[in-house]
MARSE-415564 format. One record per atom (N, C-alpha, C): x, y, z; residue in one letter; atom name. Coordinates in steps of 0.02 Angstrom, whole numbers, padded with zeros to 5 digits. Each point is the difference from the previous one (the first is absolute). Layout:
N
<pt u="X" v="Y" w="Z" type="a" atom="CA"/>
...
END
This chain:
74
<pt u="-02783" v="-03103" w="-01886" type="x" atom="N"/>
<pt u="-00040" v="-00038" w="-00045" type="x" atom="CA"/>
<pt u="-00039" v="00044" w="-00049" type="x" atom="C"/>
<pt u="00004" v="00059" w="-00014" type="x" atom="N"/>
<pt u="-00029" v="00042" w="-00028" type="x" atom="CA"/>
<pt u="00045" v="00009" w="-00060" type="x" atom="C"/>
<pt u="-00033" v="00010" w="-00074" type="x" atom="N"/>
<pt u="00067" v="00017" w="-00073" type="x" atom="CA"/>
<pt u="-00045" v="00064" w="-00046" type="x" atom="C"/>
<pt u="-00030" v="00048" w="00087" type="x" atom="N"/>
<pt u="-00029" v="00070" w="-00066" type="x" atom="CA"/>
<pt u="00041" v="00065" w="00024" type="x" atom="C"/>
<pt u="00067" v="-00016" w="00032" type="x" atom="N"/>
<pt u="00023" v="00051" w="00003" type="x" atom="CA"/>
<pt u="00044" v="00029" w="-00060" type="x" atom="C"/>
<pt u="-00002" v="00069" w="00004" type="x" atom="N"/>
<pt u="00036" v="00039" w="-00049" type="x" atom="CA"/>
<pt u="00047" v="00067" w="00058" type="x" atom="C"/>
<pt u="00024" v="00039" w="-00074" type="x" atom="N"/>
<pt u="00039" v="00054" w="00026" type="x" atom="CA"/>
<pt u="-00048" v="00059" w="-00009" type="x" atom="C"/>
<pt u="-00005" v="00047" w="00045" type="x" atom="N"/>
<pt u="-00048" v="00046" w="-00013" type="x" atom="CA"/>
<pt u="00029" v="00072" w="-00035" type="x" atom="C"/>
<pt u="-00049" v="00030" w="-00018" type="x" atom="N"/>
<pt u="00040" v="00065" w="-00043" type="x" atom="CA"/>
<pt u="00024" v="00056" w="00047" type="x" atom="C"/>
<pt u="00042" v="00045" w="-00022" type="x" atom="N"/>
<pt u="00049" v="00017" w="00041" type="x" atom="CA"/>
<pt u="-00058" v="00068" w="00035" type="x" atom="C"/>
<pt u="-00058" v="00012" w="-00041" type="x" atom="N"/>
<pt u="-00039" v="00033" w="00031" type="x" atom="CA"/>
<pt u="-00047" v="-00028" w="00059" type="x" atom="C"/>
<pt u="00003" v="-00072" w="00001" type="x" atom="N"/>
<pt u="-00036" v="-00037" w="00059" type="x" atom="CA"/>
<pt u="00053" v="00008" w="00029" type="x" atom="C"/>
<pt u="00062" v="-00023" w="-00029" type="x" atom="N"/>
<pt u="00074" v="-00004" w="00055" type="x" atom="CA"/>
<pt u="-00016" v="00043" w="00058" type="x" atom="C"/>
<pt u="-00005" v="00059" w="-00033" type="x" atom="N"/>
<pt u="00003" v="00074" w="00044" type="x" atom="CA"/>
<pt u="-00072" v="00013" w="00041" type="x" atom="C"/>
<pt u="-00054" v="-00025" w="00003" type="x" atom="N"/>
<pt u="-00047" v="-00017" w="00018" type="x" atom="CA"/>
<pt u="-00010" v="-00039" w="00054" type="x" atom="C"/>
<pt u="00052" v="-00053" w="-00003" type="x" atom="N"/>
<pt u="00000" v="-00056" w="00065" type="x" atom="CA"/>
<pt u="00053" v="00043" w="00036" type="x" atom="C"/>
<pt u="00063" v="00003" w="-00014" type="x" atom="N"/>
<pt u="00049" v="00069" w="00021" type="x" atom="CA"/>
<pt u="-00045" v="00055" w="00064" type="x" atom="C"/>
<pt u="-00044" v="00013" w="-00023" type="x" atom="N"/>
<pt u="-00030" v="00060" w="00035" type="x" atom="CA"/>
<pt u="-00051" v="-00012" w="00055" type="x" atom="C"/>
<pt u="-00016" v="-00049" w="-00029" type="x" atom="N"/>
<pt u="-00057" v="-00036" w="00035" type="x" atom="CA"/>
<pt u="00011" v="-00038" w="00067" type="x" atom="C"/>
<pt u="00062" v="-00032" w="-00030" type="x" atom="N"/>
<pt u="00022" v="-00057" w="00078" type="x" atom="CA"/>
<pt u="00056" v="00028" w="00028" type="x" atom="C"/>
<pt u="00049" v="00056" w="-00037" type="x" atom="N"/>
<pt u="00048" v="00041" w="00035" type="x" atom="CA"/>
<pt u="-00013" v="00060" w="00065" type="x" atom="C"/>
<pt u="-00060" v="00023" w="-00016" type="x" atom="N"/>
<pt u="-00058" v="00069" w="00009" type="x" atom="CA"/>
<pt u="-00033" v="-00066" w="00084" type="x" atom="C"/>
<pt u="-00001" v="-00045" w="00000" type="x" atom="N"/>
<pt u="-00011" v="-00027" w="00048" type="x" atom="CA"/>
<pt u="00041" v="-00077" w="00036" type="x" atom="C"/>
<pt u="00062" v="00048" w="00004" type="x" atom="N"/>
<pt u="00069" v="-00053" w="00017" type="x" atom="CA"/>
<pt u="-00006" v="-00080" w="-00024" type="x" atom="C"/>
<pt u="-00029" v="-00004" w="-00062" type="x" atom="N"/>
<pt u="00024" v="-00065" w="-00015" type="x" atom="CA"/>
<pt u="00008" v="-00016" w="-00065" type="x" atom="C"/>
<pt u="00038" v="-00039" w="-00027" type="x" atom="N"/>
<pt u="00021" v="-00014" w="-00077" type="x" atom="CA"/>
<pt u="00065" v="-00022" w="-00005" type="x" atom="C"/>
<pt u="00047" v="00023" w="00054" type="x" atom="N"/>
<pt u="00054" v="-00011" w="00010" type="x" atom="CA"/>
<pt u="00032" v="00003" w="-00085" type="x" atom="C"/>
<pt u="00004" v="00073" w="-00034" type="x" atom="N"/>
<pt u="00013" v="00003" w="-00055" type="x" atom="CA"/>
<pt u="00077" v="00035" w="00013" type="x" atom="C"/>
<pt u="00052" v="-00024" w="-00033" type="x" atom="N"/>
<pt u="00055" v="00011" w="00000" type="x" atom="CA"/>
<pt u="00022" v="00062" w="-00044" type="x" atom="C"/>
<pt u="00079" v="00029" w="00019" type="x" atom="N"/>
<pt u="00028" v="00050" w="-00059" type="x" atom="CA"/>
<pt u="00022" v="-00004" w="-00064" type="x" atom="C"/>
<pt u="-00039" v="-00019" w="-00029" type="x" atom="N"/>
<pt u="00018" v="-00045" w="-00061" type="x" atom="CA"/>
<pt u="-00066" v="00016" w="-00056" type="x" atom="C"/>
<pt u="00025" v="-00022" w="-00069" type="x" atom="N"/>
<pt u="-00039" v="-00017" w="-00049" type="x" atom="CA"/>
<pt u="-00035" v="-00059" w="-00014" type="x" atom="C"/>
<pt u="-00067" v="00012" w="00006" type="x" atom="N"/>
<pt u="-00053" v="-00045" w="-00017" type="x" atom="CA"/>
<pt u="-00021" v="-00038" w="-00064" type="x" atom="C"/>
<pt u="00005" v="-00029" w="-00037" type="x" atom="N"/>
<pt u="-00010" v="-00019" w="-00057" type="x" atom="CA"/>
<pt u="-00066" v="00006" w="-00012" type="x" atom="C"/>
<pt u="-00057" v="00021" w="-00045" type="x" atom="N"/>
<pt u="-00063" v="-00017" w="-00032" type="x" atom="CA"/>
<pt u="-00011" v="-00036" w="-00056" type="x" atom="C"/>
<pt u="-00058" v="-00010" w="-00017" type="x" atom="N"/>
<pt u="-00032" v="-00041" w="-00044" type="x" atom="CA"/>
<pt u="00006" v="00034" w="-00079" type="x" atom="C"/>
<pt u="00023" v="00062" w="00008" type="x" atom="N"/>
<pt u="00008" v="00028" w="-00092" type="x" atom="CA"/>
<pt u="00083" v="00008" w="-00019" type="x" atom="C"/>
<pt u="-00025" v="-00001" w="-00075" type="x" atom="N"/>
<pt u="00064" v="-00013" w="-00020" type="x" atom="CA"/>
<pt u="00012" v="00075" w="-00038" type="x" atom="C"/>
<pt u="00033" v="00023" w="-00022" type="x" atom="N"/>
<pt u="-00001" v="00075" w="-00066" type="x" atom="CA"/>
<pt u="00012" v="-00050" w="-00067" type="x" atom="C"/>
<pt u="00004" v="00084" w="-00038" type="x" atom="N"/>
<pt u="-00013" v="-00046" w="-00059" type="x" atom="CA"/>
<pt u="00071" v="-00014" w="-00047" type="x" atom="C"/>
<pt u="00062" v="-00003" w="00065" type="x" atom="N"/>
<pt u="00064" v="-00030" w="-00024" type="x" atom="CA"/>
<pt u="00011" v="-00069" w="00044" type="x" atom="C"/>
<pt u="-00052" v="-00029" w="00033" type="x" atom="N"/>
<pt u="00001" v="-00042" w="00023" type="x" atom="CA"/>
<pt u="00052" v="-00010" w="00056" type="x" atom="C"/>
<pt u="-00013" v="00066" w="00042" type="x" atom="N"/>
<pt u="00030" v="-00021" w="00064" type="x" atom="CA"/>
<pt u="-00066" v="-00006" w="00064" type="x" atom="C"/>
<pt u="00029" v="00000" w="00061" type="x" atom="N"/>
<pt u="-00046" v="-00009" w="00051" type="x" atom="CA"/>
<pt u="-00006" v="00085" w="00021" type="x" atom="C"/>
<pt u="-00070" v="-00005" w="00032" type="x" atom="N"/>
<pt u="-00006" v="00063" w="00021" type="x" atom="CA"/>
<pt u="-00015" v="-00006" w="00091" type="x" atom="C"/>
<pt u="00031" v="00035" w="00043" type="x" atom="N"/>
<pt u="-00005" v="-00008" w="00061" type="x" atom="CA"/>
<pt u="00004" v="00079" w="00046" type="x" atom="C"/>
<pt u="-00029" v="-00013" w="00064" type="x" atom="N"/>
<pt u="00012" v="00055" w="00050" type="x" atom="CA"/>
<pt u="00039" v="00021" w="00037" type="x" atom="C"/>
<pt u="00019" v="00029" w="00045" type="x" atom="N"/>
<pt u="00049" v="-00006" w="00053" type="x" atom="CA"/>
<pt u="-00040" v="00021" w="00057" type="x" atom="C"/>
<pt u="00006" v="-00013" w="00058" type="x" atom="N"/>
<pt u="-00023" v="00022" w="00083" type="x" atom="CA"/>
<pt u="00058" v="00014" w="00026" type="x" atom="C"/>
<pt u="00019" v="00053" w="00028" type="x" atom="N"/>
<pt u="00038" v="00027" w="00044" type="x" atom="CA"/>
<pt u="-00046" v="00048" w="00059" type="x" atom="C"/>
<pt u="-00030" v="-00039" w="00031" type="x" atom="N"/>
<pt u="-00040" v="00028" w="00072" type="x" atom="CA"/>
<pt u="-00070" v="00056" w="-00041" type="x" atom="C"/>
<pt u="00002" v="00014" w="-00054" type="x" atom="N"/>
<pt u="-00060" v="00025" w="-00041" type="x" atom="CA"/>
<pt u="-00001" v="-00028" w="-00098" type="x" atom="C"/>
<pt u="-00023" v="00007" w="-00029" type="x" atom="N"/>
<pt u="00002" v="-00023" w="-00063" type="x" atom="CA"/>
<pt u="-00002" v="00051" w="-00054" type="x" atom="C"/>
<pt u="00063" v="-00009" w="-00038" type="x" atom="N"/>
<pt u="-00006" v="00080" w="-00039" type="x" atom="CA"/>
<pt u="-00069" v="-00044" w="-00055" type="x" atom="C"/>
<pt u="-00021" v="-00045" w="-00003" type="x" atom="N"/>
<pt u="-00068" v="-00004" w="-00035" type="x" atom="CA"/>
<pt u="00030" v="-00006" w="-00085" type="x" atom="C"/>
<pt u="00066" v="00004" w="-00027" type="x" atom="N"/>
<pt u="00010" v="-00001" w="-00054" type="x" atom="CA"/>
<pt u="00008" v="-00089" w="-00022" type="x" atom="C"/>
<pt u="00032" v="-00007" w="-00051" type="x" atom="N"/>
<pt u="00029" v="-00050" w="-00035" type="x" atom="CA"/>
<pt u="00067" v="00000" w="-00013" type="x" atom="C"/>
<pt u="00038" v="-00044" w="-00001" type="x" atom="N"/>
<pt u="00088" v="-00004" w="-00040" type="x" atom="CA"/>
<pt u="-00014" v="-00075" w="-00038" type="x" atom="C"/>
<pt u="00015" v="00032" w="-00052" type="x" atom="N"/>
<pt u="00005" v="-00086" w="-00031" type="x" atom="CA"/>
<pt u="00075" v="-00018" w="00007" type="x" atom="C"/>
<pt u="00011" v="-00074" w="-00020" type="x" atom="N"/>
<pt u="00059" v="-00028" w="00014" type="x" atom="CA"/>
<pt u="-00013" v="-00084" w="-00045" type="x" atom="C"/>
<pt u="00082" v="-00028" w="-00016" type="x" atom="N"/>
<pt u="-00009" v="-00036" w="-00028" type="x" atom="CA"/>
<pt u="-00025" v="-00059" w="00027" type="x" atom="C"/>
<pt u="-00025" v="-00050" w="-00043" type="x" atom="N"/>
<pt u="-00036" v="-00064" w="00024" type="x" atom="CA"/>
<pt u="00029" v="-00038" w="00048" type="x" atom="C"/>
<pt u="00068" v="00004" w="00005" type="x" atom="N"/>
<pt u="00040" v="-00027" w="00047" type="x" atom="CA"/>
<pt u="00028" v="00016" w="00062" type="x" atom="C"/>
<pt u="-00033" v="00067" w="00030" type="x" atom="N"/>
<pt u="00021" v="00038" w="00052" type="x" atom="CA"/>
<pt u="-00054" v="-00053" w="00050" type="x" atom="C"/>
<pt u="00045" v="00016" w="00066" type="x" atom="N"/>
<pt u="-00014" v="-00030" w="00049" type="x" atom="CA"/>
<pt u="-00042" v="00032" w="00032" type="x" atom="C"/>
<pt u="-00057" v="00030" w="00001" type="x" atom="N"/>
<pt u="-00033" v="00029" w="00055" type="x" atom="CA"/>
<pt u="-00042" v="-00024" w="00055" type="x" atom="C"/>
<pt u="-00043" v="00025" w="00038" type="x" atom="N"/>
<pt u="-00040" v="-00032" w="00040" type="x" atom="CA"/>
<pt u="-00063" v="00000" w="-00042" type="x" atom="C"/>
<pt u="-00062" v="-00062" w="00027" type="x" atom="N"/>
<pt u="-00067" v="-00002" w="00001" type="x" atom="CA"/>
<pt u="-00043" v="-00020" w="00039" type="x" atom="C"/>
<pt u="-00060" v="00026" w="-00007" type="x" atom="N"/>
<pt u="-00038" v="00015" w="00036" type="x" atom="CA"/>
<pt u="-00064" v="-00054" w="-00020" type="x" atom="C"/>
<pt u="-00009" v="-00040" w="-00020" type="x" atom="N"/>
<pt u="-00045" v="-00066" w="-00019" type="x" atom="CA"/>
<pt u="-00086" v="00025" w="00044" type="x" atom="C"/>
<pt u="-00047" v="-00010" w="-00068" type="x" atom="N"/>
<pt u="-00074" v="00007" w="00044" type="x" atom="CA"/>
<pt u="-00023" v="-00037" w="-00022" type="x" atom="C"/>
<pt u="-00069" v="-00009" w="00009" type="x" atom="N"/>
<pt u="-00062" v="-00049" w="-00008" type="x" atom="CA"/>
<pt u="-00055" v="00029" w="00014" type="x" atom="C"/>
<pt u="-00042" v="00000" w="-00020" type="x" atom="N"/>
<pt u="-00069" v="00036" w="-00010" type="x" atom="CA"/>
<pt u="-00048" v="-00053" w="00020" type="x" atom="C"/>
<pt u="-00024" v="-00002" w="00047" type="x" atom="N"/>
<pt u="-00065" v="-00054" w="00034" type="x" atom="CA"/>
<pt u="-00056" v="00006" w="-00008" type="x" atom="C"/>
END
């Protein structure tokens, strides 16, 4: 019943990553994360987790399938 969730930036990405991984939970997969910014060719910008976080960005086009990570701020 809640409509204030968003996608968080790939620097929170990596933030929740560390935070709930660093204490066995998040259940974050090997895969790319999608975030909330775009570059300025208008693709998506996202992370990857593989058991640590290289902490960078890959952008990719608008149509790639990745994972997300949905928050809300209370």
């Amino acid at each position: 019943g809640y409509n204030d969730w968003f996608l968080p930036t790939t620097d929170e990405l990596t933030q929740m990553y560390f935070n709930l991984h660093d204490n066995g939970l998040g259940n974050f997969a090997d895969e790319w994360y999608i975030g909330s910014a775009e570059n300025d060719i208008n693709e998506i910008v996202g992370v990857h987790f593989n058991g640590q976080s290289n902490g960078g960005g890959q952008c990719n086009p608008k149509d790639y399938l990745g994972y997300v990570r949905a928050v809300r701020v209370y």
